[in-house]
C-alpha positions in Angstrom: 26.2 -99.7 58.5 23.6 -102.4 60.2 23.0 -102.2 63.5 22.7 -105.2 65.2 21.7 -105.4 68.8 24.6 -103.9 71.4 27.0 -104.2 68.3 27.6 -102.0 65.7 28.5 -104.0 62.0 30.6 -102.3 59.6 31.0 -103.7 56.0 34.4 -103.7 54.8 33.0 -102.2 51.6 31.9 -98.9 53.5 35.5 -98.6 55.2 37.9 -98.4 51.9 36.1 -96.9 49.1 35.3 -99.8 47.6 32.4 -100.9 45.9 30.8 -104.6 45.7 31.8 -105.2 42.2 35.2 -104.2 42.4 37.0 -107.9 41.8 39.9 -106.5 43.9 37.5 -105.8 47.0 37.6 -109.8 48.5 37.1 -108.5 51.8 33.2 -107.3 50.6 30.7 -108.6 53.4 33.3 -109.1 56.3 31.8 -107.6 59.1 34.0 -106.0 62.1 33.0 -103.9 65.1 33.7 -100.3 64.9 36.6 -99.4 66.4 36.8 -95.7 68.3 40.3 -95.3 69.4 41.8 -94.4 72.9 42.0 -91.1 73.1 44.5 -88.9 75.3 43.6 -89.1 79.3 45.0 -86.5 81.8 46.8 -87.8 85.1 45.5 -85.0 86.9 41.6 -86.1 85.9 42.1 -90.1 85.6 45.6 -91.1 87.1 44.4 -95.0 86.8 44.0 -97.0 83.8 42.9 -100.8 83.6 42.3 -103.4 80.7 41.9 -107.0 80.3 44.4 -108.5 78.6 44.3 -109.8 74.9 45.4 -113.1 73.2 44.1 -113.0 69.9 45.8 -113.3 66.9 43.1 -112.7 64.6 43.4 -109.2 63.4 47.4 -109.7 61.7 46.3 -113.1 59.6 43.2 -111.3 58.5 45.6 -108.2 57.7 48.0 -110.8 55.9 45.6 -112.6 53.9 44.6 -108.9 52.5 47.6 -107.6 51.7 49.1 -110.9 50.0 46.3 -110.6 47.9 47.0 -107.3 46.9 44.0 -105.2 48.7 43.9 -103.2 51.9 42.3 -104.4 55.0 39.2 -102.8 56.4 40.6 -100.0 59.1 37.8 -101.0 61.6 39.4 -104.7 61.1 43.3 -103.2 62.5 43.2 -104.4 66.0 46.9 -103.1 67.1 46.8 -105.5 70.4 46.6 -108.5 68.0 49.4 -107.7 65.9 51.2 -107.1 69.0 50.5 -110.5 70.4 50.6 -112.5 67.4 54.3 -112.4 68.0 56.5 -114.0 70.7 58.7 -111.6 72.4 62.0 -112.0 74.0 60.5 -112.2 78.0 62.1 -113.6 80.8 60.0 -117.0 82.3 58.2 -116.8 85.4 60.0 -117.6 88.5 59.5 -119.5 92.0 55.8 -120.3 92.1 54.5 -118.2 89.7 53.0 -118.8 86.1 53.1 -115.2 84.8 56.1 -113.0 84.6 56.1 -109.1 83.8 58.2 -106.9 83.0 58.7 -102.9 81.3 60.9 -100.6 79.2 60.2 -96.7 78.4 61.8 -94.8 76.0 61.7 -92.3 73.4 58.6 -92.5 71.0 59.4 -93.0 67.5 56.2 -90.8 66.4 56.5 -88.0 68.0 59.9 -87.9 70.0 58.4 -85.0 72.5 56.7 -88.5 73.8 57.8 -91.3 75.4 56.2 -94.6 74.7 55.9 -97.5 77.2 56.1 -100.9 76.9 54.3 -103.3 79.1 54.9 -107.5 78.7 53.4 -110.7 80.2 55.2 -114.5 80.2 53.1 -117.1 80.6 55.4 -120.4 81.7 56.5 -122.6 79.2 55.3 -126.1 80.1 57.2 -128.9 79.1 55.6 -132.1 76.9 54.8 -134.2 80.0 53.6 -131.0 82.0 50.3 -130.8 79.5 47.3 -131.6 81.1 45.1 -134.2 79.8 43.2 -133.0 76.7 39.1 -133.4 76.4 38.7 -131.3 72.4 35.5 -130.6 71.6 35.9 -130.1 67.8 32.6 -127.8 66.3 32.9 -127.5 62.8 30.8 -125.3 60.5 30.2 -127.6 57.0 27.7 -125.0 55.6 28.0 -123.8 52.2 30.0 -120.6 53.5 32.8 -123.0 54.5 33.3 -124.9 51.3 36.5 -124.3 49.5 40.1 -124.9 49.4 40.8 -122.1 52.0 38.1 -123.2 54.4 37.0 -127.0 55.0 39.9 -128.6 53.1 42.3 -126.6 54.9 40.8 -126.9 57.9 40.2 -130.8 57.6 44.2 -130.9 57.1 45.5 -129.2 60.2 43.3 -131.3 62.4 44.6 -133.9 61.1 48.5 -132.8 61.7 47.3 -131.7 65.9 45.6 -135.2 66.1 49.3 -136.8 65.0 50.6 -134.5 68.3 48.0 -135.5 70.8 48.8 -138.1 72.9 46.6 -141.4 73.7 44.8 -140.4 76.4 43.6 -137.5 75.2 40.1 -137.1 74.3 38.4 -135.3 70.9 34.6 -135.4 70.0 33.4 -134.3 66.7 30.1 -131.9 65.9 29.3 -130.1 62.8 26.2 -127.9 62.2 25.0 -126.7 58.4 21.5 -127.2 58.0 21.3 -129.5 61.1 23.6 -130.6 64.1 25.2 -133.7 64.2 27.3 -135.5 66.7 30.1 -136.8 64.1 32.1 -138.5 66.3 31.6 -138.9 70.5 34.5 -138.4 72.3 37.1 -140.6 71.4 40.5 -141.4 72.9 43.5 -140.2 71.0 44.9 -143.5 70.7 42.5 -144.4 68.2 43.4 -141.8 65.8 42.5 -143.7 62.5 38.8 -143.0 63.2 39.5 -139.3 64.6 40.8 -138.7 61.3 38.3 -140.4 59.2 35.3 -138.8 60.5 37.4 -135.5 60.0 38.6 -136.5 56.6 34.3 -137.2 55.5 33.8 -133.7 56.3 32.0 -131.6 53.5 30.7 -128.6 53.5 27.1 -127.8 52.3 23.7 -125.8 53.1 22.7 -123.1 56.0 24.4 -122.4 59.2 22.8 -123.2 62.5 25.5 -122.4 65.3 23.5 -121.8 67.9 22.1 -125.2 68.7 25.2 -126.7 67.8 27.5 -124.4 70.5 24.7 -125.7 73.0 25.8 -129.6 72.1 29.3 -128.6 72.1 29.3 -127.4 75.9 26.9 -130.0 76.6 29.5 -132.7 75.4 32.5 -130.9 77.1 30.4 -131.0 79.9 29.8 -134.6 80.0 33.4 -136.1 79.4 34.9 -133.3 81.4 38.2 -133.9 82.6 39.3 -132.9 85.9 42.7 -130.8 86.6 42.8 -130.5 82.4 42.4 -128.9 79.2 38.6 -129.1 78.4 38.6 -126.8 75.6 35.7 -126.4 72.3 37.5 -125.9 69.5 35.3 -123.7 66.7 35.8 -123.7 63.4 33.8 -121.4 61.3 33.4 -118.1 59.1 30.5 -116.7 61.6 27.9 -116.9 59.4 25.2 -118.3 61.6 21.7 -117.9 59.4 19.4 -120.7 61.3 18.3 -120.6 64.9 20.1 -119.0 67.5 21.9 -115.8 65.2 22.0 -112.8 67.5 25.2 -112.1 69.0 23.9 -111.1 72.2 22.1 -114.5 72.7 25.1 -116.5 71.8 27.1 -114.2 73.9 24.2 -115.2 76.9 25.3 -118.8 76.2 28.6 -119.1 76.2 28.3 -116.6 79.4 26.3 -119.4 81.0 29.1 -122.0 80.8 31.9 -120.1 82.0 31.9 -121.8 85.8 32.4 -125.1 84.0 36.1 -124.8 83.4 35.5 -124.9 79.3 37.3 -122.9 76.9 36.6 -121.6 73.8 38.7 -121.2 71.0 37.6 -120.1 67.3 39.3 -120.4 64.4 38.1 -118.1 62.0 38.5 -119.0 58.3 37.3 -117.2 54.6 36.4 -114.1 53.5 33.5 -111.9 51.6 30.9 -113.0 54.4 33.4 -113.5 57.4 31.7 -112.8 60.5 34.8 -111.2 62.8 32.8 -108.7 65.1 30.6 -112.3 66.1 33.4 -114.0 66.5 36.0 -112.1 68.5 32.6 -111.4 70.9 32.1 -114.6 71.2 35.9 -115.6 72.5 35.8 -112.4 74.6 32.7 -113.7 76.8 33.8 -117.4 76.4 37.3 -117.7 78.1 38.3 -117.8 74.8 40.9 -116.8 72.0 40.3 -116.1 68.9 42.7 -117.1 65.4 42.2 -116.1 61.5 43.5 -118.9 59.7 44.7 -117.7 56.0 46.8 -120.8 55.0 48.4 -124.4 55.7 51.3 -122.2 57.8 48.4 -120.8 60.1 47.2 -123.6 60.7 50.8 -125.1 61.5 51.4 -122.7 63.4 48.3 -122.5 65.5 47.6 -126.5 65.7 51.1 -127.9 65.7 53.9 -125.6 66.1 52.5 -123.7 69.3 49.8 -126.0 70.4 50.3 -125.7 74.1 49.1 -122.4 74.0 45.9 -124.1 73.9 46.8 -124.7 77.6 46.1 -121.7 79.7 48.5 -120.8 82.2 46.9 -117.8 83.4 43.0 -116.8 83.5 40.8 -113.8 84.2 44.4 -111.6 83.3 44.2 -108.1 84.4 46.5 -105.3 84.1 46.1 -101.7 85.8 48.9 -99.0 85.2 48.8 -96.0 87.9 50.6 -92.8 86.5 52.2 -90.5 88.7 53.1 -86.3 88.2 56.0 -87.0 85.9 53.2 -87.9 83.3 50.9 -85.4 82.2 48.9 -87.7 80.1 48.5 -91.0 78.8 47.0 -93.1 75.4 46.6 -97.0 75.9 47.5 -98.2 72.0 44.6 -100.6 70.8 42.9 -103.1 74.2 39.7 -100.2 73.0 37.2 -102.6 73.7 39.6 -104.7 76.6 39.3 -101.8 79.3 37.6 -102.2 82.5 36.7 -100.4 85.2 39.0 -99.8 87.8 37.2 -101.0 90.2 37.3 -104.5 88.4 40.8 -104.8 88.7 40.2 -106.7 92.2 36.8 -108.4 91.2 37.9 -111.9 91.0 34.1 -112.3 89.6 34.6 -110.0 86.3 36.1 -112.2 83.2 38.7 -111.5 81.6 41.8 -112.6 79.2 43.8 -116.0 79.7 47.1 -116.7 78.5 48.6 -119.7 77.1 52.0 -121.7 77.8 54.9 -120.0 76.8 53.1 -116.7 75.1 54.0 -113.6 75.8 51.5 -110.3 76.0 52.5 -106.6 75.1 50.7 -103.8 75.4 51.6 -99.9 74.5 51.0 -96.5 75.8 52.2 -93.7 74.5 53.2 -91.0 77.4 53.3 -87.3 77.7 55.7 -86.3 80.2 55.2 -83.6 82.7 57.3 -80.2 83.8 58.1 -82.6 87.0 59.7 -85.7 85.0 63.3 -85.9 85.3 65.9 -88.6 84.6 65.0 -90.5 88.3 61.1 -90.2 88.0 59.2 -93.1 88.8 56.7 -92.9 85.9 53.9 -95.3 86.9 53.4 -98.8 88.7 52.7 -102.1 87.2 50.3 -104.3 88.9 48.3 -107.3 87.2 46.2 -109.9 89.1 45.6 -114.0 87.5 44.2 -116.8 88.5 46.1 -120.1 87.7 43.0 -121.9 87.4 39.2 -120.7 86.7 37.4 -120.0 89.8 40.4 -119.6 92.1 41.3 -116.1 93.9 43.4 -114.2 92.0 47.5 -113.4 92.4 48.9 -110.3 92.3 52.7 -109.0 90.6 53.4 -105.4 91.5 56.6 -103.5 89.5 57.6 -99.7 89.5 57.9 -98.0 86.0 60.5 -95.4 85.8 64.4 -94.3 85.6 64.1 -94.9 81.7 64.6 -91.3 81.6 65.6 -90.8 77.7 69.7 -90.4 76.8 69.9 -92.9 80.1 68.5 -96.0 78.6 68.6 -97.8 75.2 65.5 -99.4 74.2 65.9 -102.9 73.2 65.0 -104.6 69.8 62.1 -106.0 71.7 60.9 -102.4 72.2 61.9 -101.4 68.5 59.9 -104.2 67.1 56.7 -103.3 69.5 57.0 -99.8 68.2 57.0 -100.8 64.7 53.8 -103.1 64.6 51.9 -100.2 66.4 53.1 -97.8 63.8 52.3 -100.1 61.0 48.7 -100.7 62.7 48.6 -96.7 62.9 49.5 -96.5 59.1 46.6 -99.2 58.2 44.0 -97.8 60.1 45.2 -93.8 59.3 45.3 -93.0 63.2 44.4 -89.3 63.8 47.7 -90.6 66.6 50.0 -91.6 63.9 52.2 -88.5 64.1 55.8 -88.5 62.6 54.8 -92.7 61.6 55.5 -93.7 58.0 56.8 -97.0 56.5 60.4 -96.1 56.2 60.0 -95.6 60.0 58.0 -98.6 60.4 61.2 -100.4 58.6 63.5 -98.8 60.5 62.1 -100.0 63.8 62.1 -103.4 62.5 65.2 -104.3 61.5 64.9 -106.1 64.7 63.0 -108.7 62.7 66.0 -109.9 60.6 68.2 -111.7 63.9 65.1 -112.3 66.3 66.6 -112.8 69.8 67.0 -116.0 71.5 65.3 -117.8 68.7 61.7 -116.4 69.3 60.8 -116.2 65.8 61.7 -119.7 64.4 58.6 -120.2 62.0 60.4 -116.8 60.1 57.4 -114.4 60.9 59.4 -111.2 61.5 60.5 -111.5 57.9 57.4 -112.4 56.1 56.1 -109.0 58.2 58.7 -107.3 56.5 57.8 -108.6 53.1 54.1 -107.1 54.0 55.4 -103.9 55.5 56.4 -103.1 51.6 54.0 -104.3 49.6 51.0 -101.9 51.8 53.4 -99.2 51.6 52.4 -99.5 48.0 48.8 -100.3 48.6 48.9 -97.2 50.7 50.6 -95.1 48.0 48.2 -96.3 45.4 45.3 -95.9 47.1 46.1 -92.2 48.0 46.7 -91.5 43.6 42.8 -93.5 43.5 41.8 -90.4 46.6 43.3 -87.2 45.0 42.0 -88.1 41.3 38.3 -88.4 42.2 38.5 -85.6 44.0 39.9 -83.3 40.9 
């Protein structure tokens, strides 16, 4: 392992047992943070927990692009929140005046039914076509030699051009690249000239070193100057993380795109390659930057991200907080994944301290597993539900307040919505061999998703709860094969 300033980099290669020469091992060279998993926490010593919340995707296309191509993902890369919220859930819209809606559901968990498990979920609104605010894309794109490829710059160069076809006019995109120097492709141009939004896209190649720093400094800077008031001024990365010339520490990056958060930007990266893919960088960077943060892994991805749900880019809710108080008919609690998304509770009301924004018409669910106390019975209010937002950066924030309880098991019958949130964390728990996974196993995992084959409401419509399916069984073979590889080097 490599330490690298307030990070710690894992190599894939040190995570799986495999070696740099092994052909199978694509994911050689990708770094991710180390991930140390929530552990149990007694009411009685910590009744209290908070977290920021998460909106990244990243983690399950990562974890799809492995196991299509027939190799585990690195356990360290297994971020269970992101599976969670790649997905859209069946949750009710806001109401009246707000932008957010919650909601909950305890039951019986599937792991170890002497537990209960309890979901948490977040709506942001659903904005209509003419309710987008006006667009000003910053568009930084890595061209360096680490990008070139089918996967990478030519995919990427094809699903701008698909998200420039759905912008509108008077929106605005700029272009920037950086490889071994910074260039200003294309100032920011109005959509209605699209013809030359594409053709300086289209001329993108990819060749030489990576110098990010400087070119996330011109990005800001340009955001900055054609900033649009009341709308969606947004830097738009597009990169493996592999910055090798200038600015390369995370912490400095970190510093800068710290720096610009009282401008009203927002950062998303699109992640894209493997076998020198720079996740820990990357995710750190989004975390800091207002950001989200997306693994793209084929046309579909991209699709999806740029076209299908593109007014997620649109944040409906900012600096997103949750905080979950337990009361004596739990004896202790386990937050599943958010391990480096938790705050301090006495953040939860600090409308200065950053945290996670949510886009139109996505939905956020978190887990915690629950161990019930002597005291619970079938009308025991379990916990409360409070989370604070902000509709727009720098305003105060808004709180929502529910009551958690009277789920009592035998009383209530969890939902498919439930079942299918249950099933991705025991599929994440699987991957990543939680010392937490009890009872899980794929046939359980299966089970729990059956869910996936008549989605509610139409919530799935791209077909994603199948395809999971489809991956579901072929790591259940990775899994079994790679546990024959364990027990015969150690006879």
């Amino acid at each position: 392992m490599q330490d690298y300033g307030a990070y710690m980099y894992v190599d894939a290669n040190d995570i799986n047992g495999f070696s740099d020469n092994d052909p199978e091992n694509q994911s050689a060279g990708d770094k991710f943070d180390e991930i140390v998993e929530n552990s149990f926490i007694k009411v009685s010593e910590q009744p209290v927990s908070t977290f920021s919340i998460d909106a990244d995707g990243a983690a399950y296309s990562y974890m799809r692009r492995c196991i299509s191509n027939s190799f585990l993902p690195s356990r360290n890369s297994v971020r269970i929140e992101e599976y969670l919220n790649y997905f859209t859930f069946d949750y009710a819209e806001p109401s009246g005046n707000e932008t957010v809606a919650i909601n909950a559901e305890m039951g019986i968990c599937p792991w170890n039914t002497e537990h209960y498990l309890l979901r948490l979920g977040l709506k942001g609104k659903s904005l209509q076509e003419s309710e987008m605010p006006k667009a000003n894309f910053i568009l930084l794109i890595d061209t360096s030699g680490s990008m070139y490829g089918a996967d990478r710059i030519d995919l990427l160069k094809s699903g701008l051009c698909n998200m420039i076809d759905h912008m509108r006019p008077t929106d605005r995109v700029a272009v920037i690249t950086y490889a071994g120097e910074v260039k200003r492709v294309l100032e920011s141009t109005l959509v209605k000239d699209a013809s030359r939004i594409k053709k300086a896209i289209n001329r993108l190649e990819a060749s030489g070193s990576t110098s990010g720093g400087a070119a996330m400094k011109m990005a800001y800077d340009e955001a900055v100057e054609h900033y649009a008031e009341g709308g969606n001024n947004r830097i738009i990365m597009c990169t493996d993380g592999d910055f090798n010339v200038g600015v390369t520490s995370t912490d400095a990056l970190v510093e800068m795109v710290e720096s610009y958060l009282d401008k009203g930007i927002y950062l998303s990266i699109m992640g894209f390659g493997s076998g020198n893919y720079q996740d820990s960088r990357m995710e750190s960077l989004s975390n800091h930057g207002n950001g989200t943060y997306t693994y793209i892994d084929s046309e579909d991805e991209m699709m999806k991200v740029f076209v299908h749900e593109r007014s997620r880019f649109v944040s409906v809710a900012n600096d997103t907080k949750c905080q979950v108080k337990f009361f004596d008919a739990i004896d202790s609690y386990r937050l599943i994944g958010y391990e480096n998304r938790v705050m301090n509770n006495e953040d939860f009301e600090n409308d200065k301290k950053d945290a996670g924004e949510i886009g139109s018409g996505q939905t956020i669910t978190a887990l915690y597993e629950l161990i019930p106390s002597d005291s619970m019975t079938q009308n025991a209010t379990a916990a409360s539900f409070d989370v604070r937002y902000k509709k727009a950066l720098g305003e105060e924030s808004r709180p929502l307040h529910m009551d958690v309880g009277r789920y009592y098991a035998g009383t209530t019958k969890t939902g498919t919505e439930f079942n299918f949130a249950a099933g991705l964390a025991a599929y994440g728990m699987l991957l990543k061999d939680s010392e937490y996974k009890g009872e899980a196993s794929f046939g359980m995992v299966k089970e729990l998703l059956k869910s996936a084959e008549k989605p509610a409401n139409g919530v799935d419509p791209l077909g994603l709860r199948i395809r999971l399916l489809e991956l579901v069984n072929k790591a259940e073979t990775l899994k079994a094969a790679e546990a024959m590889r364990e027990t015969e080097s150690e006879r």
